[in-house]
ZAMARGU-4260 file (C-alpha; in steps of 0.2 Angstrom, whole numbers, plus 5000, padded with zeros to 4 digits):
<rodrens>
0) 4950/5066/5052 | 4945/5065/5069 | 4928/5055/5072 | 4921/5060/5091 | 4909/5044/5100
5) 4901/5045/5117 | 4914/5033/5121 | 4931/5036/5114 | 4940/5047/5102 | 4947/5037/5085
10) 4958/5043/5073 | 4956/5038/5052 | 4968/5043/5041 | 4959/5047/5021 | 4960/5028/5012
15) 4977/5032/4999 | 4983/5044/5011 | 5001/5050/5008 | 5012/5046/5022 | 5030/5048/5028
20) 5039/5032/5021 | 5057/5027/5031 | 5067/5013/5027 | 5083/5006/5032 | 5097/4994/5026
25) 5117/4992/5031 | 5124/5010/5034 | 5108/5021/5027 | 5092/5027/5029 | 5081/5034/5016
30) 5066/5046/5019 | 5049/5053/5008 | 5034/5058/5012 | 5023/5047/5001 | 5013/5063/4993
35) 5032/5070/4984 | 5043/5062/4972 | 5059/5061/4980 | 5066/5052/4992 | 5083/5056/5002
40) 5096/5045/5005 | 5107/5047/5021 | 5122/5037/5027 | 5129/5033/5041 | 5144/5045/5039
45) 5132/5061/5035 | 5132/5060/5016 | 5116/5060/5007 | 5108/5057/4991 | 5092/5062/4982
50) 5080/5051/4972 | 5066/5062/4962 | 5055/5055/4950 | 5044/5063/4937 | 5028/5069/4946
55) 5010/5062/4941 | 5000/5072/4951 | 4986/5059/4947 | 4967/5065/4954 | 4959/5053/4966
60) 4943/5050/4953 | 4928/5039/4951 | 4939/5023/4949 | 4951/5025/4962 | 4937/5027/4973
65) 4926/5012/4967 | 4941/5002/4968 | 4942/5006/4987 | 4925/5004/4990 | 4927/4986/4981
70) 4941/4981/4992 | 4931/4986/5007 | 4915/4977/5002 | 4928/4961/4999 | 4938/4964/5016
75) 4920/4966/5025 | 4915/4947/5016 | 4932/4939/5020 | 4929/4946/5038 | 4911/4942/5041
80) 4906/4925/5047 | 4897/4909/5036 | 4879/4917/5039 | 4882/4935/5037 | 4890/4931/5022
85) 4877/4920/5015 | 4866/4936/5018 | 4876/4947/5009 | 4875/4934/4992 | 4857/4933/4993
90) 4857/4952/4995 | 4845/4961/4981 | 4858/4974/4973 | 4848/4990/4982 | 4855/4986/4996
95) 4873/4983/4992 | 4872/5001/4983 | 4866/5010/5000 | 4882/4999/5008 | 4894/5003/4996
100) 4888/5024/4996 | 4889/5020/5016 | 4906/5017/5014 | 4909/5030/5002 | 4901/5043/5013
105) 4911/5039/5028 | 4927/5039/5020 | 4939/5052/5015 | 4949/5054/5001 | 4966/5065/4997
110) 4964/5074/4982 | 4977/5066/4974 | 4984/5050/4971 | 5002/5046/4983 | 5015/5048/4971
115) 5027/5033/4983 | 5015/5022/4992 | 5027/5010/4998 | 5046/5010/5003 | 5057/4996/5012
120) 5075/4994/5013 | 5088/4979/5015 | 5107/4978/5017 | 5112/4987/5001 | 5093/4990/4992
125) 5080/5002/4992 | 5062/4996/4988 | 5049/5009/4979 | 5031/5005/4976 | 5020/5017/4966
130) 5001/5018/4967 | 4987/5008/4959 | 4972/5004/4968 | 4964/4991/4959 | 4979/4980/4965
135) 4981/4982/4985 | 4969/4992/4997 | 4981/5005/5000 | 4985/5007/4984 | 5003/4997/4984
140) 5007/4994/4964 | 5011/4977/4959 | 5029/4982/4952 | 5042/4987/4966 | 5058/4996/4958
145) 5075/4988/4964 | 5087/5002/4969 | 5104/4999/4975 | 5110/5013/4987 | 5128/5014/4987
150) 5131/5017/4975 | 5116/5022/4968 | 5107/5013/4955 | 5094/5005/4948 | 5093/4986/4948
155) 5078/4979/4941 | 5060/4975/4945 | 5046/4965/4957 | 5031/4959/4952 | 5021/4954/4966
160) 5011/4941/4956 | 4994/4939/4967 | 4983/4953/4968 | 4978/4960/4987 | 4993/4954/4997
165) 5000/4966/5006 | 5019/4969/5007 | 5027/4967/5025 | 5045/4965/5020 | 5058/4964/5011
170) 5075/4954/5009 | 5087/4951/4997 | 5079/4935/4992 | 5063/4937/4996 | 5047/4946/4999
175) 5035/4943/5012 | 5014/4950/5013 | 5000/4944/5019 | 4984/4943/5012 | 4964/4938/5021
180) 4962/4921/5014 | 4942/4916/5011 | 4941/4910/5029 | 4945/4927/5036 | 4961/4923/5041
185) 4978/4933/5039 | 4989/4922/5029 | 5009/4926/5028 | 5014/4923/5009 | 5035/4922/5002
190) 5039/4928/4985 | 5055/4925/4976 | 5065/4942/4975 | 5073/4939/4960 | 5082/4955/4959
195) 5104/4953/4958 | 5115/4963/4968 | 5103/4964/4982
</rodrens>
């Protein structure tokens, strides 16, 4: 979607958008687009693998979008300064309705739900992250699955275990996000990996 002003022109993807995913690690590269089930594999010598996993085809509905609109109320509140926050506490719940069907009605949405909606890579291990809204704002799940690439397998699971960070990176000890702490300000967070082989 294209949104035209008298004074520039801004570009906004839908909120859950799928999008092309590409992550690397030692000798590979994997590819998907986030709205498919598969993901490809390539090495550095030409070889390639693929990855497909049962489709959910999952509608965006009532909740996904009530989760998003929750998120964006929160991020607007963790954003806003001590004032304008203690405005919208004191404010009567009409008013938070029209806001929250503001943000609804300025905001697209796919029809359906990404079936990957995060991916990273590290020396030997690929990183896959399905959808849920109610835990990240982009819909990141909680539970990454562990792949090792060459040769392929699965390893294990993450659980990210605070709700609304983000995930920036990925190693083979650790994970790194960031979240917006209750001051508005960006924080960078380290998880244990956990994962063996990685």
């Amino acid at each position: 979607m294209i949104v035209r002003s008298d004074r520039f022109l801004q570009h906004a993807e839908p909120a859950y958008a799928s999008r092309p995913l590409l992550a690397m690690g030692e000798g590979w590269y994997a590819v998907a687009n986030g709205g498919d089930s598969v993901v490809t594999v390539h090495s550095a010598l030409g070889d390639s693998s693929v990855i497909t996993f049962p489709r959910s085809r999952r509608p965006i509905g009532a909740g996904e979008r009530a989760a998003y609109v929750r998120w964006h109320y929160d991020l607007l509140y963790l954003r806003a300064s001590q004032p304008q926050r203690e405005m919208m506490e004191s404010a009567p719940r009409e008013m938070i309705e029209r806001t929250n069907n503001a943000i609804l009605e300025r905001t697209d949405f796919p029809l359906f739900a990404p079936e990957i909606a995060g991916m990273f890579g590290t020396d030997r291990c690929l990183f896959l992250a399905g959808f849920d809204p109610e835990w990240e704002y982009r819909g990141e799940a909680s539970t990454w699955l562990v792949m090792r690439v060459n040769p392929l397998s699965v390893l294990g699971r993450i659980a990210i275990p605070e709700s609304g960070v983000r995930v920036r990176a990925v190693s083979g000890r650790a994970v790194f996000g960031t979240r917006v702490t209750e001051d508005g300000v960006s924080e960078l967070l380290r998880f244990p990996q956990g994962v063996e082989g990685c």
